[in-house]
C-alpha positions as a LaTeX table, in Angstrom:
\begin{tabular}{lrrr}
\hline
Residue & $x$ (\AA) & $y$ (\AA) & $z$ (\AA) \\
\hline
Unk1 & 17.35 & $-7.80$ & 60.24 \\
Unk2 & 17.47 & $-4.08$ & 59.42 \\
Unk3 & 20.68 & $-1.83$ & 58.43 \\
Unk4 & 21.70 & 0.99 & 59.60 \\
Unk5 & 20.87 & 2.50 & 56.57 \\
Unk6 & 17.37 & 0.82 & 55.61 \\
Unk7 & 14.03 & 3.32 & 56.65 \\
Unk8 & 10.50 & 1.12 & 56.78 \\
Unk9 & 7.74 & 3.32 & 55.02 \\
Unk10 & 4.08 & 2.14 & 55.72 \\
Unk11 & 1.83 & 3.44 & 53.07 \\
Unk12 & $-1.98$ & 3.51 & 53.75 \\
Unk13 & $-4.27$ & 2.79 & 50.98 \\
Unk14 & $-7.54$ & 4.01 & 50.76 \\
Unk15 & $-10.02$ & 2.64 & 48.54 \\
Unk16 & $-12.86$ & 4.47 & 47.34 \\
Unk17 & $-15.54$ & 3.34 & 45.53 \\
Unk18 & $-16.99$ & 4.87 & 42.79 \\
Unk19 & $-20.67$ & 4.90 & 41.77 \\
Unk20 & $-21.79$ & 3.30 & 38.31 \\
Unk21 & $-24.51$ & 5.45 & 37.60 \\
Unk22 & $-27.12$ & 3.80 & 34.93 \\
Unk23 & $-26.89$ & 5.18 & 31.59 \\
Unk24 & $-29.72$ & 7.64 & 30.48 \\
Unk25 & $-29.41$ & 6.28 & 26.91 \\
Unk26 & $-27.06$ & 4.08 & 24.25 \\
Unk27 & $-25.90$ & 6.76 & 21.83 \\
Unk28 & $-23.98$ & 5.93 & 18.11 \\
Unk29 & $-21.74$ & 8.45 & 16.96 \\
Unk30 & $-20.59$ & 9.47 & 13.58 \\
Unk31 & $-18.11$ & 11.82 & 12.47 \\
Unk32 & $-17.90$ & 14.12 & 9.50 \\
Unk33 & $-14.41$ & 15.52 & 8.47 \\
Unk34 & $-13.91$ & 18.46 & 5.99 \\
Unk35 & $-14.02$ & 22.04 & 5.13 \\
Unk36 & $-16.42$ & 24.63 & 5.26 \\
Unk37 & $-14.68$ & 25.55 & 1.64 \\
Unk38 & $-14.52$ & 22.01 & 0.40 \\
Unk39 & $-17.11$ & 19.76 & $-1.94$ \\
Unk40 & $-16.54$ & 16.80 & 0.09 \\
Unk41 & $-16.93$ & 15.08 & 2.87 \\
Unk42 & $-14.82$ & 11.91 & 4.87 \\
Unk43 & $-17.77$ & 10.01 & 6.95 \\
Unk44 & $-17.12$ & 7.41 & 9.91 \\
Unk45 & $-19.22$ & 5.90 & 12.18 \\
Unk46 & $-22.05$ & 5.50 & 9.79 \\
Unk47 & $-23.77$ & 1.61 & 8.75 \\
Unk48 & $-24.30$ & 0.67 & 5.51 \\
Unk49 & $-27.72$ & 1.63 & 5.79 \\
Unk50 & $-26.90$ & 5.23 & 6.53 \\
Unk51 & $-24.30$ & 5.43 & 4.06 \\
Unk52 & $-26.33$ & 4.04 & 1.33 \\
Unk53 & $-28.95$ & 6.50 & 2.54 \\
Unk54 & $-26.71$ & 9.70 & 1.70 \\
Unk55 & $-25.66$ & 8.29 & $-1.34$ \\
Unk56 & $-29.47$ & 7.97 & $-2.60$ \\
Unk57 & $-30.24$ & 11.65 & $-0.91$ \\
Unk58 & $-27.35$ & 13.40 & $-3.15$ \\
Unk59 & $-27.79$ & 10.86 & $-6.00$ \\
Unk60 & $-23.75$ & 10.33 & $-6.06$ \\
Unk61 & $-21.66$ & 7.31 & $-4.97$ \\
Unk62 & $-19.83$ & 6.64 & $-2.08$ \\
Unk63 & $-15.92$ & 5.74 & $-2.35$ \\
Unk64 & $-14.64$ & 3.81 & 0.82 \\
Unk65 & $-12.01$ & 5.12 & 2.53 \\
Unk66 & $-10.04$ & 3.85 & 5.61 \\
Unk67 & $-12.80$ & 3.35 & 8.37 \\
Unk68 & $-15.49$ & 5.35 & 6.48 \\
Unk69 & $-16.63$ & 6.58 & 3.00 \\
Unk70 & $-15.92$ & 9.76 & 1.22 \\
Unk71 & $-19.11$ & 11.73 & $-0.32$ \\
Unk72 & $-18.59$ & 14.52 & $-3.21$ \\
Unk73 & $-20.78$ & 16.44 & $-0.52$ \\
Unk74 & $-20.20$ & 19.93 & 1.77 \\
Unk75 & $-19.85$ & 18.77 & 5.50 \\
Unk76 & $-22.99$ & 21.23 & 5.76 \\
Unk77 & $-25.37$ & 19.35 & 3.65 \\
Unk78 & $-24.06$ & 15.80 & 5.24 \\
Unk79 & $-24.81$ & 17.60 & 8.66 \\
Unk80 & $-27.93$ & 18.50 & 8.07 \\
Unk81 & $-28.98$ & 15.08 & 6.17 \\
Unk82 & $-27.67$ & 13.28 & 9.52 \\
Unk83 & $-29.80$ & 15.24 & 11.55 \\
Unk84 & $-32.53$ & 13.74 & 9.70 \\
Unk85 & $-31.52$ & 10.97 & 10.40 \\
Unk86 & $-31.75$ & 11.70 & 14.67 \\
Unk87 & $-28.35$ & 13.02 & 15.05 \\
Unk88 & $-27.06$ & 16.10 & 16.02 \\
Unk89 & $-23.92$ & 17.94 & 16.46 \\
Unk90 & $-22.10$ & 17.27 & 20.54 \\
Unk91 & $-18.82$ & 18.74 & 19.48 \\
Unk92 & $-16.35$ & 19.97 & 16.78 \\
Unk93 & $-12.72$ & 20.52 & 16.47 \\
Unk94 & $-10.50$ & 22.13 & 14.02 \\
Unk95 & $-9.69$ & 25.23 & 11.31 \\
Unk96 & $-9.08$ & 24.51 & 7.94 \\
Unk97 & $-10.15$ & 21.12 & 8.87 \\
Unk98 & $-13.14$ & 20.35 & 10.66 \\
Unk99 & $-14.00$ & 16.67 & 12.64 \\
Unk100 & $-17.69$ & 17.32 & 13.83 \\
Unk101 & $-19.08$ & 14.85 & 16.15 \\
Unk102 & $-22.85$ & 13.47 & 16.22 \\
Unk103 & $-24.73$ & 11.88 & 18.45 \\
Unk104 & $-27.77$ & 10.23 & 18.52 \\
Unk105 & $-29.90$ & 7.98 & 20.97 \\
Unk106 & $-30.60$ & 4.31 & 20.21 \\
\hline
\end{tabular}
């Protein structure tokens, strides 16, 4: 039974499907934080294999940090050794402080 005050609202719902396209490629990422006028560099992303692979490239430790490892290395010389290693530079974000994110395909 309806009140004099009540309204009825019908709402249509449309559903539209969207399309899964297949993925060209399974990518890892890593990311490199620092500064362009720093001597080191925050890491994440990398395996253990990669990390231990910087470390022997600059000849220096590693010290593990929260997610990642921090190398006594400019972001441009961990940059370029990633790109070595396949990956390369999608996008970066920052001043002072730069997050750089890699890429590569699997």
């Amino acid at each position: 039974m309806e009140t004099p005050n009540s309204q009825t609202t019908t709402q249509n719902v449309v559903t539209v499907p969207i399309p899964i396209l297949p993925a060209e490629g399974t990518y890892a990422y890593v990311f490199v934080k620092g500064s362009l006028y720093a001597r080191d560099s925050a890491i994440f992303g990398c395996s253990a294999d990669e990390v231990q692979a910087l470390s022997k490239r600059f000849q220096i430790s590693s010290v593990p940090i929260d997610n990642g490892v921090l190398i006594k290395v400019a972001p441009s010389l961990i940059i370029n050794s990633l790109a070595q290693l396949g990956y390369k530079v999608v996008s970066s974000t920052g001043e002072a402080e730069i997050v750089w994110t890699l890429q590569r395909e699997l």
